[in-house]
One Martini backbone bead per residue (centre of mass of N, CA, C, O) as a GRO file, in nm:
protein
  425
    1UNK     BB    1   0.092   0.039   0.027
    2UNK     BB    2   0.035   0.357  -0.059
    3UNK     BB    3   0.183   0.644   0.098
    4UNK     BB    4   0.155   1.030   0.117
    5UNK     BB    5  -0.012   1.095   0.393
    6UNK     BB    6  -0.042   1.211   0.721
    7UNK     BB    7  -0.222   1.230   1.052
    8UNK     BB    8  -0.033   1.284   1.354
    9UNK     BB    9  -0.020   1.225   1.727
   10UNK     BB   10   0.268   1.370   1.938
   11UNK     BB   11   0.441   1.300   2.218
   12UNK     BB   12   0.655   1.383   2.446
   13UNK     BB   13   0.802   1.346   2.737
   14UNK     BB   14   0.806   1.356   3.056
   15UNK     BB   15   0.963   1.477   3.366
   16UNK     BB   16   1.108   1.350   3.601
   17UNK     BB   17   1.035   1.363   3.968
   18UNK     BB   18   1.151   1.471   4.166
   19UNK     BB   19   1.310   1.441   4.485
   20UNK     BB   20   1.220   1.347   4.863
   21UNK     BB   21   1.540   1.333   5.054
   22UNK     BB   22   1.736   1.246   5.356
   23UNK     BB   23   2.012   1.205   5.523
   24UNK     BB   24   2.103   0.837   5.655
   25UNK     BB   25   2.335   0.877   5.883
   26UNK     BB   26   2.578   0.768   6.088
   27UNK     BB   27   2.606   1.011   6.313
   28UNK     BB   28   2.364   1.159   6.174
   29UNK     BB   29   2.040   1.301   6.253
   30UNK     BB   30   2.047   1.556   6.051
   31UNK     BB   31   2.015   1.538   5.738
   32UNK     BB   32   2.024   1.636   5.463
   33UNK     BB   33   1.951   1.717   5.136
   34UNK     BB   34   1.925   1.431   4.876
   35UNK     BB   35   1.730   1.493   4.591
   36UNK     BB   36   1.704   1.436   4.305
   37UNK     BB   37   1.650   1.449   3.979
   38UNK     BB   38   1.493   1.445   3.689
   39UNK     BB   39   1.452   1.286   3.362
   40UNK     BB   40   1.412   1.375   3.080
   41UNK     BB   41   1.262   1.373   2.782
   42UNK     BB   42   1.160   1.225   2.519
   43UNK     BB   43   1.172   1.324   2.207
   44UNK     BB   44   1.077   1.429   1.865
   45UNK     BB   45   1.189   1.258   1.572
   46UNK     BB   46   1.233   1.334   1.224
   47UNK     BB   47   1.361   1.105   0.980
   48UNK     BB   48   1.549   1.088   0.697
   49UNK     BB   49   1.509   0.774   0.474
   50UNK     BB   50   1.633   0.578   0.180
   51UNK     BB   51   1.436   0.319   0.258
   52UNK     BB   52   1.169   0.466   0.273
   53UNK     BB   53   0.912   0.482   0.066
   54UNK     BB   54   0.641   0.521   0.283
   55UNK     BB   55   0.334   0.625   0.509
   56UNK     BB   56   0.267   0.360   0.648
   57UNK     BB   57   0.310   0.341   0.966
   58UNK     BB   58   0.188   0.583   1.044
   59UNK     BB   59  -0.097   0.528   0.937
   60UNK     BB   60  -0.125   0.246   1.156
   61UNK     BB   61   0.047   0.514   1.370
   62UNK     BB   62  -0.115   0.802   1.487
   63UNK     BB   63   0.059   0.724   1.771
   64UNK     BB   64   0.349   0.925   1.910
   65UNK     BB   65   0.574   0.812   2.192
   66UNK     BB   66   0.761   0.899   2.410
   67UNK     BB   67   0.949   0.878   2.664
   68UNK     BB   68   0.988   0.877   3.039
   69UNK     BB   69   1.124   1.018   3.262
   70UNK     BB   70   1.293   0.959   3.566
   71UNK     BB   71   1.297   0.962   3.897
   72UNK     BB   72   1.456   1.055   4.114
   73UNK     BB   73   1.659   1.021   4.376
   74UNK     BB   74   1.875   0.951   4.625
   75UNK     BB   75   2.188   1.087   4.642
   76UNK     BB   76   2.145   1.278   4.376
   77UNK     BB   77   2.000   1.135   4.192
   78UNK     BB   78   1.951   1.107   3.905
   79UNK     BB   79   1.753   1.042   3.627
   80UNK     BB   80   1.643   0.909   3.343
   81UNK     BB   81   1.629   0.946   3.052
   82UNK     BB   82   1.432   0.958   2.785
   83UNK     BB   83   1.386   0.786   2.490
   84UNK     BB   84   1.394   0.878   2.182
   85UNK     BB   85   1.182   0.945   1.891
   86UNK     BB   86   1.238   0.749   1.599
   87UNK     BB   87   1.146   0.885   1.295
   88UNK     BB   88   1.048   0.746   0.953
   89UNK     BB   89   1.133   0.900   0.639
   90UNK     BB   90   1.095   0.984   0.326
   91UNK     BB   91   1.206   1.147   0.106
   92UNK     BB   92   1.018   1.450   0.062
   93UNK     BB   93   0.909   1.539   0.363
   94UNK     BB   94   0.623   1.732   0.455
   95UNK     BB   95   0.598   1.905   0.757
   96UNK     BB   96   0.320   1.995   0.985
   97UNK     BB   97   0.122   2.203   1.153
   98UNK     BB   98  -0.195   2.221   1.246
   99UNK     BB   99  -0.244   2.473   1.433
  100UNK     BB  100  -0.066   2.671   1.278
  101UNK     BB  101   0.044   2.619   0.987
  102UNK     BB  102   0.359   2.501   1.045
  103UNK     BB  103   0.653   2.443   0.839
  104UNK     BB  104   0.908   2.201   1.011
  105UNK     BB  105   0.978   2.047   0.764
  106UNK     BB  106   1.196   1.961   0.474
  107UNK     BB  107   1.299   1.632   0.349
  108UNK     BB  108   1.597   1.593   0.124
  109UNK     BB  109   1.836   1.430   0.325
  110UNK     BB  110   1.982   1.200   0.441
  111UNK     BB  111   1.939   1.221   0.811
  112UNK     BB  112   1.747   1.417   0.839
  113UNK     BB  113   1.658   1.632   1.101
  114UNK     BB  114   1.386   1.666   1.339
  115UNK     BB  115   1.234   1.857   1.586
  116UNK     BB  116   0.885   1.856   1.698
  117UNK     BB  117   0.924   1.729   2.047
  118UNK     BB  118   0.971   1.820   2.325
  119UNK     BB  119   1.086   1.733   2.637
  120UNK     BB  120   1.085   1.736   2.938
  121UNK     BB  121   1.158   1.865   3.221
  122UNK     BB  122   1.309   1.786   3.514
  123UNK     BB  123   1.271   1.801   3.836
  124UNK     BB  124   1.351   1.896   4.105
  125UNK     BB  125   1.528   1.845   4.389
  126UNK     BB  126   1.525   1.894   4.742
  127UNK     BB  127   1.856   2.013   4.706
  128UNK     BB  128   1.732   2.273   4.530
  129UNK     BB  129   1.626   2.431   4.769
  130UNK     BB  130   1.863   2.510   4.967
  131UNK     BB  131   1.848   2.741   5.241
  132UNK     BB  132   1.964   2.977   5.506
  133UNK     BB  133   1.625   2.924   5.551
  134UNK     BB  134   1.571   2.637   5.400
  135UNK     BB  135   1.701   2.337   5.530
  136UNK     BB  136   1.424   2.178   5.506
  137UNK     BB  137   1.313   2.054   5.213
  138UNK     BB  138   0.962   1.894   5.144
  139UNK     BB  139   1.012   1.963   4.819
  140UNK     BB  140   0.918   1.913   4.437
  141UNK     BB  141   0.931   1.871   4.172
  142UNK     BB  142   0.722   1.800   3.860
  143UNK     BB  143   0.754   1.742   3.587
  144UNK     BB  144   0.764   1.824   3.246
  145UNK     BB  145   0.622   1.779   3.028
  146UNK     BB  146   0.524   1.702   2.706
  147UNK     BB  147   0.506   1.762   2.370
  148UNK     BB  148   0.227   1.835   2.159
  149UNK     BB  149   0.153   1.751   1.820
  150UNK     BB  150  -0.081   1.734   1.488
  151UNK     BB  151   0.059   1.631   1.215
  152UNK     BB  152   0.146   1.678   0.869
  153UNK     BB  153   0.214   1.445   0.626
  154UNK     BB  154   0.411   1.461   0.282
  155UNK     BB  155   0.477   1.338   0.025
  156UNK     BB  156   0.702   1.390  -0.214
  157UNK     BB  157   0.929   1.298  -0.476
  158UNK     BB  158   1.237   1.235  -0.596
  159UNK     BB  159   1.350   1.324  -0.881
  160UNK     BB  160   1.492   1.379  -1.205
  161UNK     BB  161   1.251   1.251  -1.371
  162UNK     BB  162   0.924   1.296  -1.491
  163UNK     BB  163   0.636   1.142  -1.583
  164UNK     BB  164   0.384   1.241  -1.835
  165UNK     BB  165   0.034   1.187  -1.924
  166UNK     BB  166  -0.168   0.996  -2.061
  167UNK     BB  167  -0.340   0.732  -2.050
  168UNK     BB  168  -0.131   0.490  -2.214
  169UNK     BB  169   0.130   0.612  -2.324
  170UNK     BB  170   0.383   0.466  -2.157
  171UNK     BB  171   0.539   0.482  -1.915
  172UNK     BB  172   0.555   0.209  -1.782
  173UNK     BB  173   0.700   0.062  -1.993
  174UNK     BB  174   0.945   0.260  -1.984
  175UNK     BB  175   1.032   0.215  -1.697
  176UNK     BB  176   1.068  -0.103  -1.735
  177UNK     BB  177   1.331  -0.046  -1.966
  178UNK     BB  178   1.507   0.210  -1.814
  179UNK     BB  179   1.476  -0.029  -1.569
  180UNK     BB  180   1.371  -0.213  -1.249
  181UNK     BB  181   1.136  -0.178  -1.255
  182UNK     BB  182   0.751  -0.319  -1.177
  183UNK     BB  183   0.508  -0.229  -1.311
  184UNK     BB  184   0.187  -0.204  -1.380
  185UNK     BB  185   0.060  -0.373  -1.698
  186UNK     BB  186  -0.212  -0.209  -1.908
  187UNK     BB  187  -0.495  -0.177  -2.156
  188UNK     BB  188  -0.642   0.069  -1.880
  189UNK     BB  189  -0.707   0.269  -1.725
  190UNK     BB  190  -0.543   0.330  -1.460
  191UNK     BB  191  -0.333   0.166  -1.388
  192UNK     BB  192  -0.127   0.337  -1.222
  193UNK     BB  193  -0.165   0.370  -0.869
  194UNK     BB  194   0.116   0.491  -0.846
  195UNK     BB  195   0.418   0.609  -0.758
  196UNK     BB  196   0.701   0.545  -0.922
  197UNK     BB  197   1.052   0.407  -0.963
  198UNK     BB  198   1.344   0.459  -1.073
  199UNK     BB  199   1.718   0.334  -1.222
  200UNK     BB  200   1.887   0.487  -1.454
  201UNK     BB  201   2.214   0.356  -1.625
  202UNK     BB  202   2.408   0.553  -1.852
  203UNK     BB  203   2.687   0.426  -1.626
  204UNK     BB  204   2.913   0.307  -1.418
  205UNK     BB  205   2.879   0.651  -1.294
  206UNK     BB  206   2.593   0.676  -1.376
  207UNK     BB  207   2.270   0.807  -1.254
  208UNK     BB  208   1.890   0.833  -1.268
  209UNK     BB  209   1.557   0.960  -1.161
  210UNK     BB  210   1.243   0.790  -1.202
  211UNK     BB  211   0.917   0.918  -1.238
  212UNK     BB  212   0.561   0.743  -1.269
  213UNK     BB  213   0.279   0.956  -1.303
  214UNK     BB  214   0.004   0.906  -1.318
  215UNK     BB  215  -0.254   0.954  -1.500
  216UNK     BB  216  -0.385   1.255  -1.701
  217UNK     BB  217  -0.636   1.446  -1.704
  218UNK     BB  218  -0.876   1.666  -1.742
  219UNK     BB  219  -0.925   1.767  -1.439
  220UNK     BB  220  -0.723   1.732  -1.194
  221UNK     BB  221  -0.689   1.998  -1.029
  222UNK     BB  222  -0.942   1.905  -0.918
  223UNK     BB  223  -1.020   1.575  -0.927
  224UNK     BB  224  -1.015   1.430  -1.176
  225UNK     BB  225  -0.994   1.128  -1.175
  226UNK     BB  226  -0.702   1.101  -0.971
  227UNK     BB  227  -0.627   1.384  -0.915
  228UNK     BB  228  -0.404   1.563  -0.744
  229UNK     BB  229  -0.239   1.374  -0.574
  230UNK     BB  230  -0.057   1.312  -0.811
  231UNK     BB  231   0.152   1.616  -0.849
  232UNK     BB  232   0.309   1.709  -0.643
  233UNK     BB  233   0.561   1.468  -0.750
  234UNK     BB  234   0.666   1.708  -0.977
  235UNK     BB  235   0.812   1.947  -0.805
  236UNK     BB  236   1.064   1.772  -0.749
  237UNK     BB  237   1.180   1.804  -1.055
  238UNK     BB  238   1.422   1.876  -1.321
  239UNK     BB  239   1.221   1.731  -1.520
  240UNK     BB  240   0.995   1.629  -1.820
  241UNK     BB  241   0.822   1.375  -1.951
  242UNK     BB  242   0.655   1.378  -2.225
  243UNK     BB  243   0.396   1.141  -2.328
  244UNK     BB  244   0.305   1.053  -2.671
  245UNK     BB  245   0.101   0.920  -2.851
  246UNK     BB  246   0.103   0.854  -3.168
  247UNK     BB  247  -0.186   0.703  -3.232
  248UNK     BB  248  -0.389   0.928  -3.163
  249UNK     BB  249  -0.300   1.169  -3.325
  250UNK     BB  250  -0.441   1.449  -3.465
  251UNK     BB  251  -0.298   1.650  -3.745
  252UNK     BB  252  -0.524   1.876  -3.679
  253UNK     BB  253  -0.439   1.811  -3.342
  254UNK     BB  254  -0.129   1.741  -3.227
  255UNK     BB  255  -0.144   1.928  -2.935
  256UNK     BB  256  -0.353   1.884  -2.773
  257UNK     BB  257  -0.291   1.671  -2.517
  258UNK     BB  258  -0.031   1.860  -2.447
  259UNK     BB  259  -0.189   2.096  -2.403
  260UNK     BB  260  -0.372   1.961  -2.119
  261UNK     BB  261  -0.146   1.883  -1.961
  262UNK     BB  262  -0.020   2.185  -1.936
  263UNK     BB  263  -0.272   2.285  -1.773
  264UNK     BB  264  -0.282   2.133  -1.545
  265UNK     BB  265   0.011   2.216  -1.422
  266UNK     BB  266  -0.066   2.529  -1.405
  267UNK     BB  267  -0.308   2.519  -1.220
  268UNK     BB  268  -0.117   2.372  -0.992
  269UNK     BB  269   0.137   2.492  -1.110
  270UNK     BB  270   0.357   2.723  -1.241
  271UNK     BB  271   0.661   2.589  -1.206
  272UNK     BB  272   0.623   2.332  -1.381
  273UNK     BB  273   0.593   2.502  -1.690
  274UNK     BB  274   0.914   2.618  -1.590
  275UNK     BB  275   1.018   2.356  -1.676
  276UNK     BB  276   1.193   2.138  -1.816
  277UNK     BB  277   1.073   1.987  -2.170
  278UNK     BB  278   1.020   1.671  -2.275
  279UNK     BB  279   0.925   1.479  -2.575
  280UNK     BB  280   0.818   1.163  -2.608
  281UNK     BB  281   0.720   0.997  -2.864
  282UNK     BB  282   0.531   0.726  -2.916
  283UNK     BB  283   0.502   0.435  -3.110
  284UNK     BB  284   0.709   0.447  -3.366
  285UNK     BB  285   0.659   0.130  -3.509
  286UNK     BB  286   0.372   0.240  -3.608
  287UNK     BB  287   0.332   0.313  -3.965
  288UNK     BB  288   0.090   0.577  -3.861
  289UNK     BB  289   0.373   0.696  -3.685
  290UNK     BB  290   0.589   0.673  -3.954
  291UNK     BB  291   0.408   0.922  -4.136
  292UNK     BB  292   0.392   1.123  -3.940
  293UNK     BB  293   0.683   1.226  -3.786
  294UNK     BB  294   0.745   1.450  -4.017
  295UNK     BB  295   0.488   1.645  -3.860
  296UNK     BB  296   0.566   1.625  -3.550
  297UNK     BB  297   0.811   1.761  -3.559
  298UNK     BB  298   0.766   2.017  -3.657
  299UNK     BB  299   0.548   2.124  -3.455
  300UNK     BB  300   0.702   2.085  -3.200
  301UNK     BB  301   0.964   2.246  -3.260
  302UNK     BB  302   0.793   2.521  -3.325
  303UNK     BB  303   0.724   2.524  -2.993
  304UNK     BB  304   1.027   2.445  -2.840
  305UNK     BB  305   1.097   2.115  -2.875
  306UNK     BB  306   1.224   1.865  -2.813
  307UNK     BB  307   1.240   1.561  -2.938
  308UNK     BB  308   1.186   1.174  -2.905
  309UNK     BB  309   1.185   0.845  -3.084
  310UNK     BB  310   0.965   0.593  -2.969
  311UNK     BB  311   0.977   0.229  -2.841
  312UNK     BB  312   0.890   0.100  -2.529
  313UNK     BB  313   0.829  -0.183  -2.637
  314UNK     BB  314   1.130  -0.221  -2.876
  315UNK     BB  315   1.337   0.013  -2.772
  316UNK     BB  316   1.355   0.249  -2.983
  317UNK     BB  317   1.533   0.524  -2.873
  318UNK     BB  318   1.628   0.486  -2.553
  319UNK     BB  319   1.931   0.552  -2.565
  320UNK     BB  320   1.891   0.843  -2.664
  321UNK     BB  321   1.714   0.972  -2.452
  322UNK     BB  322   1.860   0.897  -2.208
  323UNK     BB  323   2.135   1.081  -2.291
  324UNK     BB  324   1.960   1.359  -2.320
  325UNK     BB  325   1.868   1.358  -1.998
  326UNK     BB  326   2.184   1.354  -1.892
  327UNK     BB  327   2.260   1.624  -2.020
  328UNK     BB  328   2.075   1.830  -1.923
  329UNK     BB  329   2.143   1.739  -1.611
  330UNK     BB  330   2.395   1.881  -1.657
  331UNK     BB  331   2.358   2.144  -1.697
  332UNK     BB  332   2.213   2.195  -1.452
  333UNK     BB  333   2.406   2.132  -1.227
  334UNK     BB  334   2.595   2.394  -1.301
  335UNK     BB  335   2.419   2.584  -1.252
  336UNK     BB  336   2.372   2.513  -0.954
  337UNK     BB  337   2.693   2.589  -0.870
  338UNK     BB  338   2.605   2.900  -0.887
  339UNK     BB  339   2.650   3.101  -0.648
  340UNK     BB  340   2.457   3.381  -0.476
  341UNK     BB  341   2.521   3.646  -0.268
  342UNK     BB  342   2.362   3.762  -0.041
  343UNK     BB  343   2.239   3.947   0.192
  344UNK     BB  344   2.215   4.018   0.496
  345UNK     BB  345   1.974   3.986   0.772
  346UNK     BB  346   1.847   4.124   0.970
  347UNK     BB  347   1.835   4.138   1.323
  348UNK     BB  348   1.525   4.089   1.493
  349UNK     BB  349   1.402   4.174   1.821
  350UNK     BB  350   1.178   3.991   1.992
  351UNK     BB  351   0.983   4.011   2.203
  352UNK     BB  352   0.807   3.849   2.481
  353UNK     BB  353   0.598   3.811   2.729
  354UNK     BB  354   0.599   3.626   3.018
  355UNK     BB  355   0.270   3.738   3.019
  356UNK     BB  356  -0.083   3.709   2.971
  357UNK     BB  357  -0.367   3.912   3.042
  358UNK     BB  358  -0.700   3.788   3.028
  359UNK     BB  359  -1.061   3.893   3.104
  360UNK     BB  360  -1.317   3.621   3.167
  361UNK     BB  361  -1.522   3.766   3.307
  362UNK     BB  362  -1.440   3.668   3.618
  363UNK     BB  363  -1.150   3.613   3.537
  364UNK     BB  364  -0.833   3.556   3.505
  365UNK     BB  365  -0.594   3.510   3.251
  366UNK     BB  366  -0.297   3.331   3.215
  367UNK     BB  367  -0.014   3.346   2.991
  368UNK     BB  368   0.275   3.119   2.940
  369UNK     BB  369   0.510   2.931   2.912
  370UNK     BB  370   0.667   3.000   3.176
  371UNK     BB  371   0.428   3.002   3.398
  372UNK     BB  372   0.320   2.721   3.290
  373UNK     BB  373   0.534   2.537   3.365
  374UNK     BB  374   0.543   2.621   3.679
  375UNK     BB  375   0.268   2.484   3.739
  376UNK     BB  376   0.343   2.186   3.634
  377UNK     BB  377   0.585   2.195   3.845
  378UNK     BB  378   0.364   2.197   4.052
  379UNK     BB  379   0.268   2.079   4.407
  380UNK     BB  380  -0.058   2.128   4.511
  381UNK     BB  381  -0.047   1.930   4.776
  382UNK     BB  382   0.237   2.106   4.885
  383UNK     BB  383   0.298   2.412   5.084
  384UNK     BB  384   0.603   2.443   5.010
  385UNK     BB  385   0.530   2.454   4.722
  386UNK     BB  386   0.351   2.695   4.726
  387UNK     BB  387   0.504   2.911   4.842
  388UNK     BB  388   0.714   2.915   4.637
  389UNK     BB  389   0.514   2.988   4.395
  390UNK     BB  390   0.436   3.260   4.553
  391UNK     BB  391   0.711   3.394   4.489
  392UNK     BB  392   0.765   3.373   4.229
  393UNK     BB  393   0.506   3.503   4.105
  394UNK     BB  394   0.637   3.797   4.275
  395UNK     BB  395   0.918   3.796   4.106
  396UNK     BB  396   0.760   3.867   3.805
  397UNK     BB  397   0.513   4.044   3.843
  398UNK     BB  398   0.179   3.898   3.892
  399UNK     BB  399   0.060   4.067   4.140
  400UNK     BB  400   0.088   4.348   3.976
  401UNK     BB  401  -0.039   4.309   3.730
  402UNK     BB  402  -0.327   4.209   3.875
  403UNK     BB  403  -0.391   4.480   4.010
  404UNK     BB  404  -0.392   4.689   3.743
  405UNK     BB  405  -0.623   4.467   3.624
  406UNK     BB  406  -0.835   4.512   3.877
  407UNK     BB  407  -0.833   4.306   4.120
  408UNK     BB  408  -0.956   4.146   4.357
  409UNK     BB  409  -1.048   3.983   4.689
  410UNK     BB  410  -1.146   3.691   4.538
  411UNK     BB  411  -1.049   3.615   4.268
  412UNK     BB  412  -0.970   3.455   3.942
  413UNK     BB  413  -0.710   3.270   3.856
  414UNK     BB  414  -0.589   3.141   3.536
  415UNK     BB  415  -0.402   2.833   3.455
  416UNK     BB  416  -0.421   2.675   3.303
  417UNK     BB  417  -0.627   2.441   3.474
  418UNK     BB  418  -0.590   2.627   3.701
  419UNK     BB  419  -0.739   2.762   4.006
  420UNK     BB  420  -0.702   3.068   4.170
  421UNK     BB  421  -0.763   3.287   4.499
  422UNK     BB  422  -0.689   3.611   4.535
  423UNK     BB  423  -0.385   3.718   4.775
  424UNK     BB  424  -0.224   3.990   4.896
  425UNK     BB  425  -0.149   3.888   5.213
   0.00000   0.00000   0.00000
């Protein structure tokens, strides 16, 4: 099953609990703190990997957790780190955040790795609070959450010339021909139903990849026929090899055909039809193929493209089209070898404030990273876990700041699902 979108939701781990222990040593009747931090949360990363084909797994498996880090020890002891959840993923996936529609990574070479979700950080453990005032603090943080996140993976196929035409027009036997590929070949519509790939070549030391990429109606950028599922497979090719049946081709109107797909193409994405476009009429074996070749050559000369008589049937122009495409993949590398230097973009720093309080009803909100997670690592079913928490939050500047936006004694206020309320005494 070939698999090219897949929608997943993704945890990474949250950080191990610090740890609340006590020094207890012959002849020290009253040790210190000695409660350990606990282990960070193991993150969430994917990895493009060119073994990987398409993304049948994620499909299969759409929610993916990283482990939890371990929660701290006695004697200082730090918890074990939780281990990162490495996702594989084929070449050419391009990752997607949809709460926020933010694209965060297109991975387009082999190892090429990206983090989608950090781990929590640990919990510190009760000897991290120790002051010459708190003596023996007998609370701990508890672990910060890992981050959560709803993720869109569409894959694009990276190849370096794509074929496109009309069902039947000869793709896939061409394929079959000019590589190891074994797609699927019969004389009916839509017999490919996925993109194939071939690794065709053309000396011991070159090579390069084709696409075939399901065959195209008119209205397919519309969803019509196949409809644009594959289009977009097309976008990261190097070539256009636009392959044409040259036994249906009609005198009257030679370029129809020809000009329906480049018209799909250009709905779908302007870029496409600005790509270079090599055409291959085939079947140039049947004799009604080989009368008419010398006024179809014309015709498409005459509109400025490359011509190619092929028949993918019997082999005959093969290895001419190999090397005419292998010729042009060089030329357009030399292009690419020219770096162009861009001047440096001024960089601008962005404030961000540590809270935002917006009044809801009756409520004061309170948001912010920084706030949210302190909420979220403090256990408030302790006292001194609590009180320091409201010290914390008082050298922040969150009781000056909600005194300022109208607050009164006994009002609400809400941090992430936490409520409480409030006293300035």
């Amino acid at each position: 099953m070939f698999v090219d979108r897949v929608k997943v939701e993704v945890r990474a781990g949250g950080g191990g609990n610090g740890a609340v222990s006590f020094r207890r040593e012959k002849f020290i009747p009253k040790g210190g703190p000695n409660g350990g931090d606990g282990g960070k949360g193991g993150d969430i990363i994917i990895e493009a990997d060119d073994k990987v084909r398409t993304l049948i797994d994620l499909y299969n498996h759409p929610h993916q957790r990283a482990k939890n880090g371990e929660s701290g020890q006695r004697s200082n002891k730090t918890g074990k780190n939780g281990e990162d959840l490495i996702i594989k993923v084929p070449l050419g996936t391009v990752v997607e955040d949809t709460d926020s529609s933010t694209i965060l990574g297109d991975l387009t070479e082999n190892g090429q790795r990206i983090t989608v979700a950090q781990g929590g950080q640990g919990g510190q453990g009760n000897f991290r609070f120790k002051s010459s005032v708190r003596r023996s603090p007998r609370f701990a943080q508890k672990g910060e959450p890992g981050e959560e996140k709803k993720l869109y993976l569409s894959l694009k196929i990276i190849a370096d010339v794509g074929l496109v035409g009309y069902p039947n027009a000869g793709k896939s036997t061409l394929l079959s021909r000019i590589s190891a590929a074994k797609p699927k070949i019969a004389d009916y519509p839509f017999t490919t139903l996925i993109p194939n790939l071939g690794v065709v070549s053309v000396d011991e030391a070159k090579s390069f990849m084709v696409a075939d990429i399901p065959g195209l109606i008119e209205g397919a950028h519309q969803g019509t026929g196949l409809g644009d599922k594959f289009l977009k497979h097309i976008e990261r090719t190097k070539i256009i090899l636009h392959i044409i049946d040259g036994s249906i081709i009609k005198k009257e109107e030679p370029l129809y055909s020809f000009r329906a797909i480049n018209k799909e193409l250009n709905n779908f994405s302007e870029k496409l039809t600005k790509k270079p476009q090599i055409i291959a009429i085939n079947k140039c074996d049947l004799t009604s193929v080989k009368e008419n070749m010398a006024y179809l050559k014309d015709t498409f000369h005459k509109e400025g493209y490359q011509i190619f008589t092929i028949s993918a049937l019997t082999g005959e122009g093969l290895n001419t089209l190999i090397y005419g495409l292998s010729s042009l993949l060089d030329e357009l590398k030399e292009k690419e070898t020219i770096t162009v230097v861009l001047p440096k973009k001024e960089v601008v720093y962005k404030f961000t404030p540590r809270f935002v309080i917006n009044k809801k009803g009756d409520i004061y909100e309170v948001t912010g990273a920084e706030i949210e997670r302190i909420v979220a690592m403090t256990n408030f079913n302790n006292e001194e876990a609590i009180d320091y928490f409201q010290k914390i939050i008082k050298k922040m500047g969150l009781e000056k700041a909600l005194i300022k936006k109208g607050i009164k004694e006994g009002d609400k206020v809400k941090i992430k699902k936490i409520i409480f309320t409030f006293s300035n005494k």
